[in-house]
C-alpha positions in Angstrom: 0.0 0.0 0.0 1.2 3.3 -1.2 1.7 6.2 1.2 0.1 8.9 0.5 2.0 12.7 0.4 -0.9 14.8 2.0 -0.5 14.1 5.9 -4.2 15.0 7.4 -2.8 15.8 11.0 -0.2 17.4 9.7 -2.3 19.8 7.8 -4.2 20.4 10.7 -1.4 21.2 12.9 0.1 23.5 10.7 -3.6 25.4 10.4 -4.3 25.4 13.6 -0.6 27.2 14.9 -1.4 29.3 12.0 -4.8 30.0 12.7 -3.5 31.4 16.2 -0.8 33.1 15.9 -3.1 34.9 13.2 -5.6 35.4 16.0 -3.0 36.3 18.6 -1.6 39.0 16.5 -5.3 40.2 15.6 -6.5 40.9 18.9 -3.1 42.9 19.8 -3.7 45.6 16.6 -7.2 45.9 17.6 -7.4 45.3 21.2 -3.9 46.6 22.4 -2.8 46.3 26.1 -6.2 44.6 26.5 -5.6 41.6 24.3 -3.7 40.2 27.0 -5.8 37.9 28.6 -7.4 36.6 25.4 -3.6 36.2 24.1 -3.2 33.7 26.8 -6.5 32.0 26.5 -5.5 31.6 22.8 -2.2 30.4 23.4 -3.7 27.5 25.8 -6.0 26.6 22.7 -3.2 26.2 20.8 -1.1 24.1 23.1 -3.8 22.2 24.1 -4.6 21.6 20.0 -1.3 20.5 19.4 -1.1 17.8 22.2 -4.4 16.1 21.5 -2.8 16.2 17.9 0.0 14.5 19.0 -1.9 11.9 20.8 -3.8 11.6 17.8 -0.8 10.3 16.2 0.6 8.4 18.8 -2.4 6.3 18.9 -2.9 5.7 15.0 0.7 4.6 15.2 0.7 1.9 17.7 -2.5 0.8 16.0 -0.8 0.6 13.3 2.3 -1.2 14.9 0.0 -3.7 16.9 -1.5 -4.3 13.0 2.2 -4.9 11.7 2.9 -6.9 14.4 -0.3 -9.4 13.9 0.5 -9.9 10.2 3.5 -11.0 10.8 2.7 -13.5 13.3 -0.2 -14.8 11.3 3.2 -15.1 8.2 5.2 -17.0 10.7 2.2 -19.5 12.4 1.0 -19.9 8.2 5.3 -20.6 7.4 5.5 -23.7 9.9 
């Protein structure tokens, strides 16, 4: 099975960061010294975006392991 190029969490990773930082500098030109709070509360969305991301990915990788790793014994029980 081919990979394929476009990475789906990827994508969304990189738009969500994006999407912030876009956000983050937004509120500053409009709200000035008053963006602060919402800075912060923006910045936690982000983090918190990127590690459920990240989890995201760790799971569908030791699915994918665990998957590996059943095909192969299934090979070796069908070899004997």
């Amino acid at each position: 099975m081919a990979k394929s190029a476009f990475n789906t969490l990827r994508a969304l990773a990189i738009a969500s960061q994006a999407l912030g930082f876009i956000l983050i500098i937004t509120l500053e030109t409009v709200m000035g010294d008053a963006a602060r709070p919402w800075q912060g509360w923006t910045l936690a969305a982000m983090v918190i975006a990127a590690l459920a991301i990240a989890l995201v990915r760790l799971y569908r990788r030791n699915r994918a392991h665990k998957a590996h790793s059943r095909r192969q014994a299934a090979e070796e029980g069908e070899d004997d």
